[in-house]
N, CA, C and O of each residue as an XYZ file, in Angstrom:
648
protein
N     -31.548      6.972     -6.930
C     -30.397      6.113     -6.968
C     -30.714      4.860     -6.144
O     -31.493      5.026     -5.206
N     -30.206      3.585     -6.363
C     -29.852      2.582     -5.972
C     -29.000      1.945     -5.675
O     -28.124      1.873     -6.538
N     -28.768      1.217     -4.480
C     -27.836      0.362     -4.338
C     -27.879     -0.886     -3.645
O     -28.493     -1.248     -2.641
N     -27.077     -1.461     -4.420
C     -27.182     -3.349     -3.672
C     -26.338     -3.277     -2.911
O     -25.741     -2.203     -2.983
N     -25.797     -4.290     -1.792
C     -25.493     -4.677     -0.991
C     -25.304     -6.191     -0.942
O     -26.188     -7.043     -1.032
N     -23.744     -6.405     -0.752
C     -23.327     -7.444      0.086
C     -23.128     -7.652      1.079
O     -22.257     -7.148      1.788
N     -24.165     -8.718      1.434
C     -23.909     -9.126      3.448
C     -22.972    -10.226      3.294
O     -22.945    -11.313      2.716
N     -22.106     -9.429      4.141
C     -20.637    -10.699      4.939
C     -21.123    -10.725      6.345
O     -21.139     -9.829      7.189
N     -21.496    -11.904      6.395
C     -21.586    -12.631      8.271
C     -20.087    -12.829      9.021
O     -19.781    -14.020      9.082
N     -19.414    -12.212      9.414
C     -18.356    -11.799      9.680
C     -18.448    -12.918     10.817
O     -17.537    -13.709     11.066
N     -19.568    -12.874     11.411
C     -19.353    -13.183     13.202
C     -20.940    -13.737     13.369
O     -21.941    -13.069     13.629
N     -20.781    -15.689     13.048
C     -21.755    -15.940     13.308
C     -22.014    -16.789     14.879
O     -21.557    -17.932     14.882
N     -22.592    -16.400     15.986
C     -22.148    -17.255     17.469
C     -22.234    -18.237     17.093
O     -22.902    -18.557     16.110
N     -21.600    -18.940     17.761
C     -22.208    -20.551     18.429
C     -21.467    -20.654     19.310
O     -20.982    -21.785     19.321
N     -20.939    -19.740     20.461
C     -20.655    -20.114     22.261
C     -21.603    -18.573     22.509
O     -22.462    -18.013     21.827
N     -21.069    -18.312     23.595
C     -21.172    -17.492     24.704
C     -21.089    -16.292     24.419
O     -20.059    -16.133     23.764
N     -21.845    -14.972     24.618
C     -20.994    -13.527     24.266
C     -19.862    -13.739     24.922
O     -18.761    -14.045     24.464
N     -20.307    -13.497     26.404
C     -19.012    -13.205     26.940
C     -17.635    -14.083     27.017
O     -16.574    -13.748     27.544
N     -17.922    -15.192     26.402
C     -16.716    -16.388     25.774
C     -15.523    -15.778     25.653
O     -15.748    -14.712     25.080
N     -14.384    -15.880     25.883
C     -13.078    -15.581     25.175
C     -12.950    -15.793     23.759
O     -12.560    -15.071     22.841
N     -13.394    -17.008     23.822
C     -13.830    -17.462     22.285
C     -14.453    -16.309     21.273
O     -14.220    -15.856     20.152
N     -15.166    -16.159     22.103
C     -16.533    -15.281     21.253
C     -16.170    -13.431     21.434
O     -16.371    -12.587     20.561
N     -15.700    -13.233     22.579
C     -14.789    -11.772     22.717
C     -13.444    -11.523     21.229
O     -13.099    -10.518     20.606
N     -13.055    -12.862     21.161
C     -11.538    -12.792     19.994
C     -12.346    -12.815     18.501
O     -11.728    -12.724     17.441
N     -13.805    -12.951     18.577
C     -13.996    -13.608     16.830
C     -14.902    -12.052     16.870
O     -15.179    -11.646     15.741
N     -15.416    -11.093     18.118
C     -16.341    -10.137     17.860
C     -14.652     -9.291     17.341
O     -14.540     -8.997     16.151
N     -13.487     -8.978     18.295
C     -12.293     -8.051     17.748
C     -12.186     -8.090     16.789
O     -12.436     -7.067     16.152
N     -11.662     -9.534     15.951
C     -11.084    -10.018     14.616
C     -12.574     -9.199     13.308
O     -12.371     -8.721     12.191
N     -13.822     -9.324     13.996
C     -14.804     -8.785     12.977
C     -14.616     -7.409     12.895
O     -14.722     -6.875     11.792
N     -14.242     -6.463     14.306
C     -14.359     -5.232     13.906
C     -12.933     -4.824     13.274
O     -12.743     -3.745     12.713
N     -11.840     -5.947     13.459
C     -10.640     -5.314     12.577
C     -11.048     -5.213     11.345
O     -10.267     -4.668     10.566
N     -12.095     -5.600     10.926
C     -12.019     -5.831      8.842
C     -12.258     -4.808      8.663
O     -11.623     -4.250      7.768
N     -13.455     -3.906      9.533
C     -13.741     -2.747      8.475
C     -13.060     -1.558      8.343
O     -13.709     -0.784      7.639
N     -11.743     -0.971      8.830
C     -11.285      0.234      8.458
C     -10.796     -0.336      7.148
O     -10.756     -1.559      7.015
N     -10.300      0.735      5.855
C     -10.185      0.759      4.543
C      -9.233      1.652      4.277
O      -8.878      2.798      4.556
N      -8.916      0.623      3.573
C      -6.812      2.194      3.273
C      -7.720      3.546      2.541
O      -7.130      4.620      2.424
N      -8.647      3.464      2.238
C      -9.442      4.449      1.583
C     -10.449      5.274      2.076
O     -11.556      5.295      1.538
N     -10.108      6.125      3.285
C     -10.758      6.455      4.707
C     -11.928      7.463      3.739
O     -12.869      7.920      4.388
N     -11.879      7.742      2.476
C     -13.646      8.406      2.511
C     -15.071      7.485      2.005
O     -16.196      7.835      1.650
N     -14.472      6.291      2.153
C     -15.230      5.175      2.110
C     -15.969      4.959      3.590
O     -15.449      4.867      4.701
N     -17.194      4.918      3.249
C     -18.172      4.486      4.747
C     -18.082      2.686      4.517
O     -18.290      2.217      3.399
N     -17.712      1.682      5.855
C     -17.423      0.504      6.083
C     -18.721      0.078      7.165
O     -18.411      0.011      8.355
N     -19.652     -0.108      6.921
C     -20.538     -0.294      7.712
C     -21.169     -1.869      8.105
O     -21.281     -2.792      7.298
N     -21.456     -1.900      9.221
C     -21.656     -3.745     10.053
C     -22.888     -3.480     11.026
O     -23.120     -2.272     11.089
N     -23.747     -4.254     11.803
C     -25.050     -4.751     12.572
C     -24.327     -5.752     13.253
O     -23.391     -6.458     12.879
N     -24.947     -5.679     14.345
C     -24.013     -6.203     15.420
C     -24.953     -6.179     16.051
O     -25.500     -5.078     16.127
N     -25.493     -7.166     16.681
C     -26.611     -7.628     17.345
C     -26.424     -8.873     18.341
O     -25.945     -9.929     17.927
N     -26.906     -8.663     19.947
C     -26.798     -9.706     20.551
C     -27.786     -9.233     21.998
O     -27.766     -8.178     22.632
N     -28.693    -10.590     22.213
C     -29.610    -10.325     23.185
C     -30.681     -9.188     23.020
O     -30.868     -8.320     23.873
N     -31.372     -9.287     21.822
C     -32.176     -8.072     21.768
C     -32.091     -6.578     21.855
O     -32.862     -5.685     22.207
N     -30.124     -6.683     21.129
C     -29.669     -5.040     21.339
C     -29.114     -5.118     19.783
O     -28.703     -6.204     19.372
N     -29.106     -4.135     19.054
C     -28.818     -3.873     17.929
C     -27.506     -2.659     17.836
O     -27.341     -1.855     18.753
N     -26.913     -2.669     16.996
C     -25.590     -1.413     17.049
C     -25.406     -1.667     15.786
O     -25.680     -2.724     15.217
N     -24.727     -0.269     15.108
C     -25.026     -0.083     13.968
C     -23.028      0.242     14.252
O     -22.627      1.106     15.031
N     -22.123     -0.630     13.460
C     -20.806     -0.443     13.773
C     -19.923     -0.253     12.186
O     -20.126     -0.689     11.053
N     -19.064      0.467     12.694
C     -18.784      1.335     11.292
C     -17.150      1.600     11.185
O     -16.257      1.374     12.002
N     -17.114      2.180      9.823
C     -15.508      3.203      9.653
C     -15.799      3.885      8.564
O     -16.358      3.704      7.482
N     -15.244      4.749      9.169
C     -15.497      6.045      8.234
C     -14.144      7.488      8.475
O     -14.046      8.155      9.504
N     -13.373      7.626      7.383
C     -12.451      8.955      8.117
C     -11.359      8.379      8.808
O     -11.247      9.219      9.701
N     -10.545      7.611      9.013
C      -9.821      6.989      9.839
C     -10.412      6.998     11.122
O      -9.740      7.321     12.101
N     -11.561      6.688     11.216
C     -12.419      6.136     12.695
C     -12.923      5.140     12.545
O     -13.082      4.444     11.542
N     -13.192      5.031     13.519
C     -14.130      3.429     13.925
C     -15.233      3.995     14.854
O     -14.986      4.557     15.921
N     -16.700      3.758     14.257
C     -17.648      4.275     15.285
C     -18.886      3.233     15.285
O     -19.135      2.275     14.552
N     -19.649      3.861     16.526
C     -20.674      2.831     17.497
C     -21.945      3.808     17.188
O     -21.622      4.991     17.082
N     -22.822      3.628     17.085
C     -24.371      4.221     17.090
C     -25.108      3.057     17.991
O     -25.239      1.863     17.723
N     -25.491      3.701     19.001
C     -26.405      2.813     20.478
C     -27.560      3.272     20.247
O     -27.270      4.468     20.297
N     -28.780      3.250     20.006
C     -29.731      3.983     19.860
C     -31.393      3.805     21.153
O     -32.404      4.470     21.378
N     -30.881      2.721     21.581
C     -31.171      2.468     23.077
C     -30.929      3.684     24.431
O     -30.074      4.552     24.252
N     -31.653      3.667     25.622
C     -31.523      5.026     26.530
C     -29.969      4.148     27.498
O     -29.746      3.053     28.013
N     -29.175      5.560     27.268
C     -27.712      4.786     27.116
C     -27.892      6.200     29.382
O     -27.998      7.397     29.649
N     -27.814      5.008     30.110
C     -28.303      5.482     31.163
C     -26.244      6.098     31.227
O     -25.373      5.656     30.478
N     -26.009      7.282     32.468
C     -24.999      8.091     33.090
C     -23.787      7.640     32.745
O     -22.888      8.116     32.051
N     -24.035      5.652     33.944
C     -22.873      5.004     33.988
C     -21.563      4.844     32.761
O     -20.334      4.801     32.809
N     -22.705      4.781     31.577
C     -22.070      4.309     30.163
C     -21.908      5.991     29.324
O     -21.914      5.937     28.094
N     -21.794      7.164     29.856
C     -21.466      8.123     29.274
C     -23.106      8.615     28.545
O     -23.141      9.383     27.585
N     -24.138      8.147     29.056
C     -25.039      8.552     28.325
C     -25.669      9.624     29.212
O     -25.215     10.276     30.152
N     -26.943      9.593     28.568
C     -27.674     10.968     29.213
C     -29.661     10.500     29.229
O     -30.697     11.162     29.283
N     -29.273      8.824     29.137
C     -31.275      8.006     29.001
C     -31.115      8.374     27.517
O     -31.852      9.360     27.515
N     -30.671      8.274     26.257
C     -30.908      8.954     25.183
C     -29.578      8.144     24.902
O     -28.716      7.826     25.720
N     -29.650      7.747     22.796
C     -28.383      6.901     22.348
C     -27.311      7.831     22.296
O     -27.260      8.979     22.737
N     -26.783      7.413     21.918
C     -24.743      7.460     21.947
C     -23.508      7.191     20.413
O     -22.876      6.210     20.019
N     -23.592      8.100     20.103
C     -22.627      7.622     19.364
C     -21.109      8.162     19.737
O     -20.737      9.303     20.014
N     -20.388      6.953     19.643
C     -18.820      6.913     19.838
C     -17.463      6.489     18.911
O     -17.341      5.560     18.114
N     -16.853      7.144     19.172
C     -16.022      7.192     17.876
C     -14.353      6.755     18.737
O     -13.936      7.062     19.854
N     -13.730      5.924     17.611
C     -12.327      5.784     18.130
C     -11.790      5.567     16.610
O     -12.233      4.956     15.637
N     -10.162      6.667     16.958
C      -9.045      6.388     16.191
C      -8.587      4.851     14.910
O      -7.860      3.871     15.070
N      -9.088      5.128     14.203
C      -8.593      3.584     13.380
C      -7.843      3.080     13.179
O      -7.848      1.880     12.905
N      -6.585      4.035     13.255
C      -5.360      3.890     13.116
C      -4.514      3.643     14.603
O      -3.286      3.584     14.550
N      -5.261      3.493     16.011
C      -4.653      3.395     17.129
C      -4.900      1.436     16.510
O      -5.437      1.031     15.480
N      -4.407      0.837     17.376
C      -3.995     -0.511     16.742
C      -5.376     -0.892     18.541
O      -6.364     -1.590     18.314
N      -5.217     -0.482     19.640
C      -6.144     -0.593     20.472
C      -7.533     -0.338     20.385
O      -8.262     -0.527     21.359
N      -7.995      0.110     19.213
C      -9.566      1.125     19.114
C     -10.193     -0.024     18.806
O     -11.298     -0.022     19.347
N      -9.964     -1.184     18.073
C     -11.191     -2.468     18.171
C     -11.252     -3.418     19.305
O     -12.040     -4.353     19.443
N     -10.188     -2.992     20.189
C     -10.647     -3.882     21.895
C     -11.173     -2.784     22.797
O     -11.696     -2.888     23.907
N     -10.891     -1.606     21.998
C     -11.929     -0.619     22.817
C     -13.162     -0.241     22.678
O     -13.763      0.292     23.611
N     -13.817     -0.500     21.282
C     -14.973     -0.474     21.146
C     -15.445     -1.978     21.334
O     -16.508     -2.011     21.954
N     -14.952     -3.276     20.970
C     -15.169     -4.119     21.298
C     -15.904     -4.468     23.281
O     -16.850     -5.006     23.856
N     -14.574     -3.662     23.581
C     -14.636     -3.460     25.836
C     -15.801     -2.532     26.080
O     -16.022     -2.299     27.269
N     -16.542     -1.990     25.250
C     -17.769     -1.106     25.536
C     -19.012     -2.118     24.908
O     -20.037     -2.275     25.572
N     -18.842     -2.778     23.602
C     -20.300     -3.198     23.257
C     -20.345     -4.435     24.679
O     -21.400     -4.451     25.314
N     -19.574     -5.103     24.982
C     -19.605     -6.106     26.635
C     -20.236     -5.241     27.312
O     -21.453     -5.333     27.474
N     -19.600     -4.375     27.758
C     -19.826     -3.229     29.501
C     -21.483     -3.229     28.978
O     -22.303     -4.052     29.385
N     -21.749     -2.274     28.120
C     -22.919     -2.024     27.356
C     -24.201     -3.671     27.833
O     -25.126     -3.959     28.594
N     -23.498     -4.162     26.927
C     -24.696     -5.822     27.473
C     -24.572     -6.443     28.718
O     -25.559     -6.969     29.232
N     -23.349     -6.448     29.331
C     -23.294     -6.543     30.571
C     -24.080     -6.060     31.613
O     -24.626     -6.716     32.500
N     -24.095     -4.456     31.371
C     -25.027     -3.677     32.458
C     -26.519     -3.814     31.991
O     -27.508     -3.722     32.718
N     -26.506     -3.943     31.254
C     -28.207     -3.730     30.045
C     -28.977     -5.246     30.718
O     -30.204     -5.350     30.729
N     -27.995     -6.435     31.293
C     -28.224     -7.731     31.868
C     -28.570     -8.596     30.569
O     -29.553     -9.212     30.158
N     -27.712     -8.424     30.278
C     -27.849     -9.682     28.449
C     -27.336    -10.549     29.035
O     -26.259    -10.423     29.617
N     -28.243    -11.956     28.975
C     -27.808    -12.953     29.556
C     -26.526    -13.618     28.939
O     -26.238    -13.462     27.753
N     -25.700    -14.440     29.892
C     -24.253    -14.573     29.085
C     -24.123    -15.337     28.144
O     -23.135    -15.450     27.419
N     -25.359    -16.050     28.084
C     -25.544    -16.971     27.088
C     -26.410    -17.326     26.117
O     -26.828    -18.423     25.747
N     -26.737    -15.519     25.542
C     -26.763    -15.553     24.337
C     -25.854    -15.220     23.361
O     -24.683    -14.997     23.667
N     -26.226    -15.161     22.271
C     -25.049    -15.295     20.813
C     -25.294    -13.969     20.434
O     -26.154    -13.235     20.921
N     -24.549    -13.712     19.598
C     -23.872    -12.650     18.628
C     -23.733    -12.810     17.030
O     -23.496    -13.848     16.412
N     -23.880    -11.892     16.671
C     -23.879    -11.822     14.894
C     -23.548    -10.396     14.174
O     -24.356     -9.482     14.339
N     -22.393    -10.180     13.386
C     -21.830     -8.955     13.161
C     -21.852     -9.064     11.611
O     -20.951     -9.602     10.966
N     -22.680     -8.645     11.211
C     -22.984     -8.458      9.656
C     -22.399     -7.429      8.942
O     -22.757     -6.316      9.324
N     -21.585     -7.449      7.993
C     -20.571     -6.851      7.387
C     -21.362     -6.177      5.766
O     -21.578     -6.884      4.781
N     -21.647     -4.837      5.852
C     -22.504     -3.801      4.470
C     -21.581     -3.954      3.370
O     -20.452     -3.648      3.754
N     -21.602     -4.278      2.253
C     -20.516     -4.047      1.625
C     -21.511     -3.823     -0.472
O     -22.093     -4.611     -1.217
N     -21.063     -1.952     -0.562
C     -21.838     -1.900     -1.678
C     -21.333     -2.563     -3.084
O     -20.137     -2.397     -3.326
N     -21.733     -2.943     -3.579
C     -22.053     -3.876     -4.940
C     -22.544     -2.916     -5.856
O     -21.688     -2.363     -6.547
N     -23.636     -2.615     -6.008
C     -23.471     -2.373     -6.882
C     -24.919     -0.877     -6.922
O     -26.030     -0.878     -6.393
N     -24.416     -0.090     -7.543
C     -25.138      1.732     -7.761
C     -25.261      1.543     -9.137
O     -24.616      1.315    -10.160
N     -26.859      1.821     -8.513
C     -27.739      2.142    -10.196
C     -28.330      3.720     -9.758
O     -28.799      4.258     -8.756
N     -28.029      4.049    -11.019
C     -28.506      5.394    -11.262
C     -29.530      5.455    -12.320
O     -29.202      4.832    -13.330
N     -30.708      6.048    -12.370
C     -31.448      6.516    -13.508
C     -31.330      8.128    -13.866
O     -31.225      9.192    -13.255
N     -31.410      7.672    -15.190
C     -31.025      9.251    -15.893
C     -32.373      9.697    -16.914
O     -33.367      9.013    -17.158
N     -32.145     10.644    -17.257
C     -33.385     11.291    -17.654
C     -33.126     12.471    -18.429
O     -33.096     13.375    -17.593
N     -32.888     13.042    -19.749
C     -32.900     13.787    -20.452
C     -33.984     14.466    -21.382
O     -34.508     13.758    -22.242
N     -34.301     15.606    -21.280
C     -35.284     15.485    -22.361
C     -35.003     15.514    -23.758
O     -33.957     16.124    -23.979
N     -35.518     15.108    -24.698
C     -34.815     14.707    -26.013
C     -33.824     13.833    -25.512
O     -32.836     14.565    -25.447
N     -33.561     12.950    -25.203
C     -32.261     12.175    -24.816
C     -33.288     10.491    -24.594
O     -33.012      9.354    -24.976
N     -33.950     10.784    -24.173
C     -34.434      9.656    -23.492
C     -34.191      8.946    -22.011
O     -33.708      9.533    -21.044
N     -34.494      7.978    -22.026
C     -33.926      7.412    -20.223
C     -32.801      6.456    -20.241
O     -32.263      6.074    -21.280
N     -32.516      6.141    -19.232
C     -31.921      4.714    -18.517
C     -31.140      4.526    -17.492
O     -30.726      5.367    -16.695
N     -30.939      3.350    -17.529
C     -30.099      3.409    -16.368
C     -28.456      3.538    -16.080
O     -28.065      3.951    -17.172
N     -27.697      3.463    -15.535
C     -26.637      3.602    -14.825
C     -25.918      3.169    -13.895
O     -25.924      3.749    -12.809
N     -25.055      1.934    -14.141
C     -24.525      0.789    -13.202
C     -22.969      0.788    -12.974
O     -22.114      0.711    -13.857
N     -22.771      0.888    -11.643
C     -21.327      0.553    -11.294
C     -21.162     -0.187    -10.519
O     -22.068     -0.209     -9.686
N     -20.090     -1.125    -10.303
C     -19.830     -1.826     -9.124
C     -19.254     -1.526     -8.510
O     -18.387     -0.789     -8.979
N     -19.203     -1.714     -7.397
C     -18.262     -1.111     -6.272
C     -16.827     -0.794     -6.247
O     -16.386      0.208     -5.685
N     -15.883     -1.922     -7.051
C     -14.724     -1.817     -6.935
C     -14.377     -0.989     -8.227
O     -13.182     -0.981     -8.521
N     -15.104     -0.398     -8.919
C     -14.774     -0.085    -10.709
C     -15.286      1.357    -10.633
O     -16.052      1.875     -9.820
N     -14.792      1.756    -11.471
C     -15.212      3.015    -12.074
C     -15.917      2.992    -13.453
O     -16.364      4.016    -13.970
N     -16.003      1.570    -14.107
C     -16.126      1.438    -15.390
C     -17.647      0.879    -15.386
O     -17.642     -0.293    -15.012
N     -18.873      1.325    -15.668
C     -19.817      0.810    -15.549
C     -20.958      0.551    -16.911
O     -20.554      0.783    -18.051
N     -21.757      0.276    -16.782
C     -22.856      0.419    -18.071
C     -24.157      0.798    -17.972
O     -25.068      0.546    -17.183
N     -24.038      1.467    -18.959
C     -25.431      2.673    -19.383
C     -26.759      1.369    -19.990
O     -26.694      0.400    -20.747
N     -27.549      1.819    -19.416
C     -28.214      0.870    -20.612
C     -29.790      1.460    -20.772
O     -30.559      1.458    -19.810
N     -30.161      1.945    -22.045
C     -31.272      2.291    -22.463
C     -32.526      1.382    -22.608
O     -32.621      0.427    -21.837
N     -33.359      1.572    -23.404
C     -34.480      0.946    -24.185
C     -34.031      0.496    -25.480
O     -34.508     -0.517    -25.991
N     -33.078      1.242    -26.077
C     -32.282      0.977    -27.116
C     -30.931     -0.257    -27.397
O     -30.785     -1.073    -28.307
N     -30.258     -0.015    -26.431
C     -29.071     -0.550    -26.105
C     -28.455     -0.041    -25.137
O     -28.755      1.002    -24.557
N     -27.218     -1.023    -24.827
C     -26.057     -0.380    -23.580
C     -24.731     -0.327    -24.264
O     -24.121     -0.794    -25.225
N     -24.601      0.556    -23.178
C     -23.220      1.365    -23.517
C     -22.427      0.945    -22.625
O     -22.985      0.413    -21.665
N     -20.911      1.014    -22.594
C     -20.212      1.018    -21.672
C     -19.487      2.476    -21.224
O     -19.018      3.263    -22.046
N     -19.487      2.653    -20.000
C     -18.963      4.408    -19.782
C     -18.023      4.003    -18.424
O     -17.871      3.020    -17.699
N     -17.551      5.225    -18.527
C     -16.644      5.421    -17.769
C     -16.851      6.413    -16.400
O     -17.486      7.369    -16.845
N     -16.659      6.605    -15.198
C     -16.844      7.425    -14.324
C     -15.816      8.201    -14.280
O     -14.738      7.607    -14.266
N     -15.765      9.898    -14.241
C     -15.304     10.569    -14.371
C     -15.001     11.688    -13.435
O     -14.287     12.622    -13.799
């Protein structure tokens, strides 16, 4: 299987991490991704000062993957971290937001580098199929549809997901 991907730059710097400025545009990025459709994975990259985080929703949560040695202070154990908050608390994106700071703060990310929160968003699933006596092809949906197209060596079809 395959899948494409749309990148949304949600959160491109140009001040300060620790900016007010730049604290209100990292919140406003992690509000986008919970989804009235909680078995949908909402996934974002979030990167600043040579630290990477892999930031998400999934389940009515909102979660953090640190994969860096996440030392005592920050709940770690020298080894990454993943953390999870409520999606539906209306506080859980200034709370994961108040940890990726603490996090670069203690780590000594200078204050004046930038930030960039890249927003996953799938497009589009190809499937290949394979029958014997049937022949091959492929198998395309887009993200928002259920209605996709088959398409052989022969011709395409239009089908339906079921």
């Amino acid at each position: 299987m395959n899948i494409a991907y749309d990148m949304d730059e949600e959160l491109l710097s140009s001040g300060h991490v620790f900016s007010k400025t730049e604290r209100v545009a990292l919140i406003q990025a992690i509000q986008k991704l919970p989804t009235e459709d909680s078995s949908k994975v909402r996934t974002a990259i979030y990167s600043c000062g040579g630290y990477i985080f892999v930031v998400g929703s999934h389940g009515h949560k909102l979660f953090m993957v640190d994969t860096h040695p996440i030392p005592a202070t920050l709940g770690g154990e020298g080894n990454g971290l993943l953390k999870m908050w409520p999606s539906n608390d209306p506080t859980a994106p200034y709370q994961l937001g108040a940890w990726i700071w603490e996090r670069l703060r203690y780590s000594g990310v200078d204050s004046k580098s930038l930030q960039s929160f890249l927003i996953l968003e799938e497009l589009l699933r190809s499937v290949f199929l394979h029958s014997e006596g049937w022949g091959w092809g492929s198998l395309f949906f887009s993200r928002d549809s259920e209605i996709g197209a088959y398409s052989t060596g022969v011709g395409k079809f239009l089908c339906k997901m079921v």
